[in-house]
VOGU-3710 file (C-alpha; in Angstrom, 3 decimals, decimal comma):
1> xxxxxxxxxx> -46,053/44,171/51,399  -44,909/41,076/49,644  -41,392/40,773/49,987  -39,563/38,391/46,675  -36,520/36,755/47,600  -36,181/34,884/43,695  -33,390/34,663/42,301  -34,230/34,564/38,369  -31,667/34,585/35,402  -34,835/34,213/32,265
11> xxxxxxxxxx> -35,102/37,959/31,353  -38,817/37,739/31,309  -39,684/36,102/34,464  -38,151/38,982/35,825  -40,008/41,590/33,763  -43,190/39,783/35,480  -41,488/39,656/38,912  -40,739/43,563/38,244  -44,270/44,061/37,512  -45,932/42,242/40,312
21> xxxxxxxxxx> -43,184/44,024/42,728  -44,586/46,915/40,970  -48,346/46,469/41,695  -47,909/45,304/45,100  -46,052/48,417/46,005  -48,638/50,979/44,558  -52,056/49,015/45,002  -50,658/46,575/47,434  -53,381/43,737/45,264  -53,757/42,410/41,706
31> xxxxxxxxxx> -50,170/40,952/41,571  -51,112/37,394/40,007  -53,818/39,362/37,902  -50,658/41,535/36,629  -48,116/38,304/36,366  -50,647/36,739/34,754  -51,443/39,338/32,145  -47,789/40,189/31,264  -46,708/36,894/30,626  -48,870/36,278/28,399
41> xxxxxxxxxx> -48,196/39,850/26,583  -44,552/38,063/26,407  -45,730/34,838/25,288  -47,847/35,484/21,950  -44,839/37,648/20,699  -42,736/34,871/20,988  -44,804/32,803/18,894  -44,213/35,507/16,133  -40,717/35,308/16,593  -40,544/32,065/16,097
51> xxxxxxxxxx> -42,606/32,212/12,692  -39,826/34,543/11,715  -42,212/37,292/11,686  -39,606/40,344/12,237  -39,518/42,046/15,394  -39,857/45,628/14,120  -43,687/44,710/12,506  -44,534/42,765/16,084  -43,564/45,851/17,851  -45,300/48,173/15,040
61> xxxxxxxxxx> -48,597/45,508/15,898  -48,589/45,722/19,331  -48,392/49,400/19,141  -51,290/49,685/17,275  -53,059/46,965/19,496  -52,153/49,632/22,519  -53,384/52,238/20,845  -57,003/50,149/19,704  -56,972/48,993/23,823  -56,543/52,225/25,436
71> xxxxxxxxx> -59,786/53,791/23,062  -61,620/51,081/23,693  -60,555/51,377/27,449  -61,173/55,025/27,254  -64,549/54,795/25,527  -66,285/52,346/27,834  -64,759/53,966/30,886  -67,335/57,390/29,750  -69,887/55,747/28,435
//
């Protein structure tokens, strides 16, 4: 097990850092792929934010994009 001694004050690098602690813990590999993917699931919000798009239609998008992925996800896992 990976053991994180970071001390981090951004609120998102430590969503990421509680993520990879997170995969390492329950499949003990993947922890960059994870990092890698949730910072960029913070990052392209933020871009939306700062088009002063309001947050309550980028959440209402991104739950629909979840919804889209996990079909998808779903569909090509039984087929």
């Amino acid at each position: 097990m990976i053991e994180f001694l970071l001390s981090l004050d951004n609120p998102s690098a430590k969503i990421v850092l509680d993520v990879s602690k997170t995969q390492d813990s329950e499949m003990g590999d993947g922890t960059t792929s994870v990092a890698v993917l949730c910072a960029e699931s913070l990052r392209e919000p933020e871009k939306l934010v700062h088009q002063r798009i309001p947050s309550q239609m980028i959440i209402r998008g991104r739950t629909k994009a979840i919804i889209v992925a996990r079909s998808d996800l779903d569909r090509c896992s039984k087929g």
